[in-house]
C-alpha positions in Angstrom: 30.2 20.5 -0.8 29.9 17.5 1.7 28.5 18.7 5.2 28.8 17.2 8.0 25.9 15.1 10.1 24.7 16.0 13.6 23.4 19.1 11.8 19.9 19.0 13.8 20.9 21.4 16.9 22.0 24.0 14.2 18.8 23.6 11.3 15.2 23.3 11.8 13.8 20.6 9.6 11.4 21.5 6.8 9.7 19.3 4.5 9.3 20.4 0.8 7.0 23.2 0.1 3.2 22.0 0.6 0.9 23.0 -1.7 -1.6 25.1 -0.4 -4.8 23.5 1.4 -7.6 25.3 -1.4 -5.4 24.8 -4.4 -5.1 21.2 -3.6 -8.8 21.2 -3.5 -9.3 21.6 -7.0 -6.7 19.4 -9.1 -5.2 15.9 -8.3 -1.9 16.9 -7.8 0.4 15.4 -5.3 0.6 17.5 -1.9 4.3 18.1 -1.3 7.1 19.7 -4.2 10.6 18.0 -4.4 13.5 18.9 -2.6 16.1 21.0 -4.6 19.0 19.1 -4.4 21.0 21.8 -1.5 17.9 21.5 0.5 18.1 17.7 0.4 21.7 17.8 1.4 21.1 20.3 4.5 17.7 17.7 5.7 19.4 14.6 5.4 22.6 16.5 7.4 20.3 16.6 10.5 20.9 12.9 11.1 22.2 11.6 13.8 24.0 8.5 12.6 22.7 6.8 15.8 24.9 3.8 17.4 21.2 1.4 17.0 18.8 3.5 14.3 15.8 3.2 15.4 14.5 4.6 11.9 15.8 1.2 10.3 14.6 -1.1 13.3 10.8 0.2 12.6 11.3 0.2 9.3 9.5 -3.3 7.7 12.0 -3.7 4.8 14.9 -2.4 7.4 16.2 -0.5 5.2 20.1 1.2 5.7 18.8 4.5 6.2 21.7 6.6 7.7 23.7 5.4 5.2 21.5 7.1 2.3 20.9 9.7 4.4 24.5 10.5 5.2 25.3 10.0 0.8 23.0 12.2 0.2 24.0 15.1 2.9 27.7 14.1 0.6 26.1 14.8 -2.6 26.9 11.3 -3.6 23.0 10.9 -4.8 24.0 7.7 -7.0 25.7 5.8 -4.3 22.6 6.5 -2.0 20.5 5.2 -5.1 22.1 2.0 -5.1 21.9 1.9 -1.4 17.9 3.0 -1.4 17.5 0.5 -3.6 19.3 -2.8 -2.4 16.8 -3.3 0.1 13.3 -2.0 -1.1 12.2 -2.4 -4.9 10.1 0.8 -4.6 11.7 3.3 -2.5 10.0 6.3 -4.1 6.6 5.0 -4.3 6.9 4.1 -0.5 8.7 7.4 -0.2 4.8 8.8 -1.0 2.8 6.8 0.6 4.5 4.9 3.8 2.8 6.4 7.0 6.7 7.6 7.9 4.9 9.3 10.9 4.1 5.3 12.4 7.1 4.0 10.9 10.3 5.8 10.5 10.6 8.9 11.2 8.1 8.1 13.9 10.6 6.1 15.8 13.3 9.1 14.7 16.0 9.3 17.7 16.0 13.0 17.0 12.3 13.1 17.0 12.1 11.7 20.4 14.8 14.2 21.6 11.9 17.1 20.8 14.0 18.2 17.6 12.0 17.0 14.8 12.6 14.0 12.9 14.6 13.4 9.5 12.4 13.8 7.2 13.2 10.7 5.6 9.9 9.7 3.3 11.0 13.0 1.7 14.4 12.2 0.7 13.4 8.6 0.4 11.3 10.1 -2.9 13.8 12.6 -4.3 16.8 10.2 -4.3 15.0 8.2 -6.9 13.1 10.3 -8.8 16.2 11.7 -9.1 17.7 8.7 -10.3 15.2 8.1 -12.8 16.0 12.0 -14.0 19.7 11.0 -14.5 18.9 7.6 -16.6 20.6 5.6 -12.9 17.3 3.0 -12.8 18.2 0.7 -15.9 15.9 -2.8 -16.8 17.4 -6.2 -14.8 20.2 -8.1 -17.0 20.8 -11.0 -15.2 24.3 -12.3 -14.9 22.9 -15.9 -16.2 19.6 -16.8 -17.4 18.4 -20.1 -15.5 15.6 -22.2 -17.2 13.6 -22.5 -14.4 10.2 -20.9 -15.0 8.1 -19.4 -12.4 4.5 -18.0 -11.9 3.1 -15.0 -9.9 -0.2 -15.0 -9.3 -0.8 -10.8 -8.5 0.5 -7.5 -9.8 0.5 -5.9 -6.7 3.3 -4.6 -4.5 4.6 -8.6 -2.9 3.7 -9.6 -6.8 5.9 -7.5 -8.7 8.9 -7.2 -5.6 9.1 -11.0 -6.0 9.5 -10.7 -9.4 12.0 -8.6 -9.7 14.1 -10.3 -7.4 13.2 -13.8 -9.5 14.2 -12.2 -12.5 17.2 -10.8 -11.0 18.2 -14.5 -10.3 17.9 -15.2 -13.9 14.3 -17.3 -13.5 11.7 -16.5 -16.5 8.9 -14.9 -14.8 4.9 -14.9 -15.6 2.6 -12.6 -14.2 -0.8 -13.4 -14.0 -3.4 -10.4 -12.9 -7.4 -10.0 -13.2 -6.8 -6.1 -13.8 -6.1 -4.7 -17.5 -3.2 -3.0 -15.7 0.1 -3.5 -13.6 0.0 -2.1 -9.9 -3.0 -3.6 -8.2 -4.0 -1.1 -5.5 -1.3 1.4 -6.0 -3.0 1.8 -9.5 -6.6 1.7 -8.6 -7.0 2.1 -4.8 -4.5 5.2 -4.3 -5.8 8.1 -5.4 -3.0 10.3 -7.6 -2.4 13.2 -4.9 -0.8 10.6 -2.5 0.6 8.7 -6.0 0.6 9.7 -9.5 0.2 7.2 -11.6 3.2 7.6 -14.4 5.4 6.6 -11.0 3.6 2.8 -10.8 3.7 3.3 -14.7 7.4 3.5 -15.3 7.7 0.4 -12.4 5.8 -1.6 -14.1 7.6 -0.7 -17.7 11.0 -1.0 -16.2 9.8 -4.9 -15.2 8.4 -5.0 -19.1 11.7 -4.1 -20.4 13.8 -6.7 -17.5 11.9 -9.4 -19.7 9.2 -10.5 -17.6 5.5 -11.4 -19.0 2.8 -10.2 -18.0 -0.9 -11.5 -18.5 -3.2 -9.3 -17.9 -7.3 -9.5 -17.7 -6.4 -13.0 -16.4 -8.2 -14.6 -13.8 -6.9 -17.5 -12.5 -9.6 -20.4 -11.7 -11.6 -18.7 -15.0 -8.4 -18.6 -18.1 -6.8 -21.4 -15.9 -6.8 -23.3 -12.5 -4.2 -23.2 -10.3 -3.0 -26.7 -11.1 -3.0 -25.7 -14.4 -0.4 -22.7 -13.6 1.4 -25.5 -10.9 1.9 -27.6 -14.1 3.1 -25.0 -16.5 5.6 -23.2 -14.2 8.6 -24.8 -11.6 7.1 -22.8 -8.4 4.0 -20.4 -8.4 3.8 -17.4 -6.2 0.5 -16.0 -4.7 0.0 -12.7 -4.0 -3.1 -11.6 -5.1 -4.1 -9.0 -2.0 -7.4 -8.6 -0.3 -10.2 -7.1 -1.9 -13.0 -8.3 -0.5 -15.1 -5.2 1.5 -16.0 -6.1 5.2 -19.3 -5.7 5.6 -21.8 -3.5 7.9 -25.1 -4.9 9.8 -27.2 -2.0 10.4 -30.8 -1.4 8.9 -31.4 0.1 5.8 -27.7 -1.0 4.2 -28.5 -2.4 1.5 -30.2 1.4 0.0 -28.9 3.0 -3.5 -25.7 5.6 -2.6 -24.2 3.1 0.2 -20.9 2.1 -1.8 -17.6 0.1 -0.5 -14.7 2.1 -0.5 -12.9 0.2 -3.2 -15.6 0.8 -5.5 -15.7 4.3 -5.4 -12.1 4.9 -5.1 -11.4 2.7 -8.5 -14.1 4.5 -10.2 -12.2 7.7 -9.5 -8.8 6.8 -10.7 -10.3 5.0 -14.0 -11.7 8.3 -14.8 -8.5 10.0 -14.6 -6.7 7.7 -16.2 -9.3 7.9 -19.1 -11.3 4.6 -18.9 -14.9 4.6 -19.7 -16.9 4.5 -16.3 -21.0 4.1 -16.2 -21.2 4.8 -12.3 -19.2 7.6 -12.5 -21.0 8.7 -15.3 -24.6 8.0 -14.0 -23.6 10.1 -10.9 -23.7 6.9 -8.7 -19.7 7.2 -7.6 -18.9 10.6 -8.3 -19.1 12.8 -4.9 -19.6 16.1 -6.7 -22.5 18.3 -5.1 -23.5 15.4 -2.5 -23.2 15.2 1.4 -20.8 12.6 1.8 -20.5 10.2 5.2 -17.2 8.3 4.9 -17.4 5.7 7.9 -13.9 4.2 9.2 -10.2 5.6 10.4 -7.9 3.8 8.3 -5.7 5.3 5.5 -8.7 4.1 2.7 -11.3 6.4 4.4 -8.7 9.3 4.1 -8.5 8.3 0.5 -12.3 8.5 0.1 -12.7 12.0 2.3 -10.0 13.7 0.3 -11.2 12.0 -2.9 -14.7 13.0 -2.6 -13.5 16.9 -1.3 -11.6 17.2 -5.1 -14.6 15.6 -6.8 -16.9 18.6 -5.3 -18.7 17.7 -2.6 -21.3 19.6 -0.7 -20.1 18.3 2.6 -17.2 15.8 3.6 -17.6 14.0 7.1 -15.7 11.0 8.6 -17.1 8.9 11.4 -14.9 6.7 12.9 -15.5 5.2 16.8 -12.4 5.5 18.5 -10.7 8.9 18.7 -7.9 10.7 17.0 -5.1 9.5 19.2 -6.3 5.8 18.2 -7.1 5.9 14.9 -4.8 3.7 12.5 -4.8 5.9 9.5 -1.5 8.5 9.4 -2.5 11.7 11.2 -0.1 13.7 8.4 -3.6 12.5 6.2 -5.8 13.1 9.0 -4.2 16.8 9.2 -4.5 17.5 5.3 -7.8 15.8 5.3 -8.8 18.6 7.6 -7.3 21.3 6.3 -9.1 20.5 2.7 -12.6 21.1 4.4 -13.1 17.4 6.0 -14.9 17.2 9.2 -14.1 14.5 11.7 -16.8 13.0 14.3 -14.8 11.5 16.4 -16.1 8.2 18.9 -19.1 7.9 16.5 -20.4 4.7 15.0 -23.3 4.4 12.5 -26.2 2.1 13.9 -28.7 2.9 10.7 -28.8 4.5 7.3 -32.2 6.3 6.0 -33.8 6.6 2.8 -36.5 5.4 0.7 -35.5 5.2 -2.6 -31.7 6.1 -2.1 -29.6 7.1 1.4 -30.6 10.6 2.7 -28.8 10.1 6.0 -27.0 8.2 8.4 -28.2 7.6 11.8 -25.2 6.9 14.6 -24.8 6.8 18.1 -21.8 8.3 19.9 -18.9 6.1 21.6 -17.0 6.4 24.7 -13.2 4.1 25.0 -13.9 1.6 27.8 -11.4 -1.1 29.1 -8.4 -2.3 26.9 -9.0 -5.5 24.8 -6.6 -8.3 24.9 -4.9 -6.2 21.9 -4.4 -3.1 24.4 -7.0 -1.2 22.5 -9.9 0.4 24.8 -13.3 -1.3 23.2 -15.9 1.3 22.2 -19.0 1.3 23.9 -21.8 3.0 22.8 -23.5 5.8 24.9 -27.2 5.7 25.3 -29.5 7.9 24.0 -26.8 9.9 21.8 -27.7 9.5 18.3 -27.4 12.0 16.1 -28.7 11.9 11.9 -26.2 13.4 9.4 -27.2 13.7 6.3 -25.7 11.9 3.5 -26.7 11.7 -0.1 -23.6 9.2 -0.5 -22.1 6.6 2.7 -19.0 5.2 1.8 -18.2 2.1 3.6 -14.5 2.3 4.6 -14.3 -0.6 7.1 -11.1 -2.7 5.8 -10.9 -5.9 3.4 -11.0 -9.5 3.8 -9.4 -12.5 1.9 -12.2 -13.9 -1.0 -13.0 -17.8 -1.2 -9.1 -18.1 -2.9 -9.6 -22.5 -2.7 -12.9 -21.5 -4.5 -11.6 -19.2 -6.6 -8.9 -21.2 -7.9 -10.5 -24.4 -8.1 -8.4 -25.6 -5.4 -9.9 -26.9 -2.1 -7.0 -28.7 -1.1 -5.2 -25.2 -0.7 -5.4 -24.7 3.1 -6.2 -21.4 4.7 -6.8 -19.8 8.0 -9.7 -19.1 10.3 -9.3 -16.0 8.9 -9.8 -17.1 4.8 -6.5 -16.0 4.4 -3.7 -18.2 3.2 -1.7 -20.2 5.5 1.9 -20.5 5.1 4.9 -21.6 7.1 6.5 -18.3 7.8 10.2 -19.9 7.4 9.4 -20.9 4.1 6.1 -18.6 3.3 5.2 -22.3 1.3 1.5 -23.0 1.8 0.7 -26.9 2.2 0.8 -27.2 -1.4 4.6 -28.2 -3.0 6.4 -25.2 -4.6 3.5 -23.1 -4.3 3.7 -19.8 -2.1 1.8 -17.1 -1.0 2.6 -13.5 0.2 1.8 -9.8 0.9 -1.8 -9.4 2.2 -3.3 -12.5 0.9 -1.3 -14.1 4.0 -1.1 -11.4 6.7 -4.3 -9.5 6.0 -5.0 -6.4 4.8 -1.1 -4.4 5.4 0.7 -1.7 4.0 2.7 -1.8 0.8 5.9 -1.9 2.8 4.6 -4.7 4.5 3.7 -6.4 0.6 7.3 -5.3 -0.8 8.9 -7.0 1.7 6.8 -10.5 1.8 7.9 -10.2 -1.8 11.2 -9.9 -1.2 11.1 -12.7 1.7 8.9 -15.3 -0.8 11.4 -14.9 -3.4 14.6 -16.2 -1.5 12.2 -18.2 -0.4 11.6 -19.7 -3.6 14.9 -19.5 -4.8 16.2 -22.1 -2.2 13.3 -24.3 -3.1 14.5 -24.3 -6.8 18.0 -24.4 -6.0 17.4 -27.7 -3.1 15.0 -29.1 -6.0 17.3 -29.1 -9.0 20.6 -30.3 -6.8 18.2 -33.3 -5.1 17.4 -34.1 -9.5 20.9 -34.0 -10.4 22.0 -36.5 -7.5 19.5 -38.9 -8.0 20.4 -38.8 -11.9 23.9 -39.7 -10.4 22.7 -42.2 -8.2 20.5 -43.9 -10.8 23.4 -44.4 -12.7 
């Protein structure tokens, strides 16, 4: 039966049942059950249709939230399919693993009434895994095929948005990635209790089955150069992320058991997805009966801490140097990390690691939040004579990513970038100063969420597709004028 909206004065909201905090401890499952259908019907009720949504405003792919929401409270669960889906390629992958509580529902007019937000990341995920229960998500058959040919560079999320929109459009797509499978960091960097893999999986299959071709194991300035790819294909597409680890300066770095984050974290989802792994193997990346120090405050270093709790650690800290209230991971992952055993040392900064053979500990100093920056941030400034030594058979180096030499890489120089390495593009066209070659996701704004990478996807392929469109119509009237 269709109810009616405005329900929020009259129920409570409530999220689907959580797994418990030790049971999540010991397998890889994903935190949260799925809605039974009633239930999503009675949570997406509480919306209250607002005159300006502010869920949709903070949302980066703006997607038309209240009106899924208000198909789904109606039962009409295909209709709010098709509506999920107009506007974000992924809805239940970014259903997972969107920080909801910075983005939508944290801007939630209901929520800032003191009545608890929609729980809209929720819904978001059972609409379509729903859909893909009842057969609704069906391979792209585009209404004409176009001969037009077009390369993507990346099989990440602004990769694989782009080219489903492309193929949509009828353009025969290529996608060229280094890894030996589709997904990029979804695959690799998220660990499976935020995103099982099968969900990337049947993504990536659905794209097989729409006709486009992927390459895979394929590095481009190694298999081929980016001219190469620029002269095969009508426009090229880059997209390839940021993997690069930012580095630390502090004595005794460079010891055995100080590992990036990316490195550990892809070690631990190759295992469970079967590959062989040496490092995990030799003990070097597995966590299991070690003290581990995860340094950083971003939604990586909950990764790690919660990765290294289900891998059987001794001891799980964090040490990040501003405090909770400032840190820019989700504090929904901040609150399970700590309910799974993590321990947070808040305004603490590492200023030396110790070991002879291998890291035994890591020396820091404690912080206090001085004067804003110019971004509104208050600096950290380290208090004299307040370091502390935690011990730490394993430092994981959670400190964000930055662009690789991609002119280098590619073979390429003339591609301009930033002062930043990243790629520069004109944000009206996302074109970098190379003809018909484009760039999105976080290869151009920096290391971002995968909303953020789904909708530079979406923006570089309109983007591309008036470039083809302009392109062939300019060819066909100077054929005409030639004659």
């Amino acid at each position: 039966m269709a109810q009616r909206m405005l329900q929020f004065t009259k129920t409570g909201q409530a999220m689907p049942d959580k797994r418990a905090a030790e049971d999540r401890r010991q397998d890889w499952g994903e935190v949260y059950g799925e809605y039974a259908r009633a239930k999503a019907e009675e949570q997406s009720s509480r919306c209250s249709q607002c005159g300006v949504p502010f869920c949709q405003v903070h949302c980066p792919l703006h997607n038309n939230i209240p009106d899924w929401l208000m198909l789904t409270a109606e039962g009409r669960l295909e209709e709010a399919y098709e509506v999920s889906s107009a506007t974000n390629n992924m809805p239940e992958i970014c259903g997972r693993i969107c920080p909801q509580d910075r983005l939508c529902e944290g801007n939630c007019v209901i929520e800032q009434a003191g009545h608890g937000t929609v729980t809209i990341g929720s819904i978001e995920k059972y609409i379509t895994d729903t859909a893909w229960e009842q057969g609704w998500v069906k391979p792209i058959v585009p209404k004409r095929e176009r001969d037009q040919s077009i390369g993507i560079v990346g099989a990440g999320p602004a990769g694989l948005a782009a080219a489903e929109e492309l193929r949509k459009l009828g353009y025969q797509i290529e996608v060229y990635d280094r890894y030996d499978r589709i997904g990029g960091l979804m695959i690799y960097g998220i660990p499976n209790f935020k995103l099982e893999k099968p969900v990337v999986e049947r993504r990536s299959q659905r794209l097989i089955d729409s006709g486009i071709r992927f390459h895979l194991n394929f590095e481009v300035g190694r298999q081929a150069s980016l001219d190469a790819l620029r002269a095969k294909h009508d426009a090229v597409l880059i997209a390839t992320g940021v993997y690069k680890a930012r580095d630390l300066k502090a004595p005794g770095v460079g010891l055995p058991g100080i590992v990036p984050a990316l490195d550990y974290l892809t070690a631990s989802n190759r295992k469970g997805l079967g590959d062989a792994v040496p490092d995990f193997d030799s003990g070097r990346l597995d966590a299991q009966g070690k003290n581990v120090v995860v340094i950083g405050g971003g939604d990586t270093a909950m990764d790690c801490v919660r990765t290294a709790v289900r891998q059987g650690a001794t001891s799980v800290k964090c040490l990040y140097r501003r405090n909770k209230a400032n840190m820019p991971g989700s504090q929904r992952e901040v609150q399970n990390a700590e309910e799974e055993g993590v321990e947070f040392i808040w305004q603490s900064a590492p200023e030396a690691f110790h070991g002879d053979d291998a890291v035994t500990g890591v020396q820091a100093h404690r912080m206090r939040l001085g004067p804003p920056d110019a971004s509104g941030r208050q600096t950290p400034e380290m208090i004299e004579g307040s370091t502390v030594l935690h011990d730490a058979d394993l430092a994981i180096l959670a400190l964000g990513f930055e662009p690789e030499d991609m002119p280098g890489l590619f073979g390429s120089p003339e591609l301009k970038v930033s002062r930043w390495g990243t790629i520069g593009v004109s944000w009206k066209t996302m074109m970098t100063n190379l003809d018909g070659v484009f760039a999105a996701g976080d290869i151009v704004r920096g290391a971002s969420l995968v909303v953020w990478g789904v909708r530079d996807g979406r923006d570089a392929a309109a983007s591309m597709h008036r470039y083809l469109v302009e392109r062939a119509e300019a060819s066909v009237a100077h054929a005409v004028a030639a004659e």
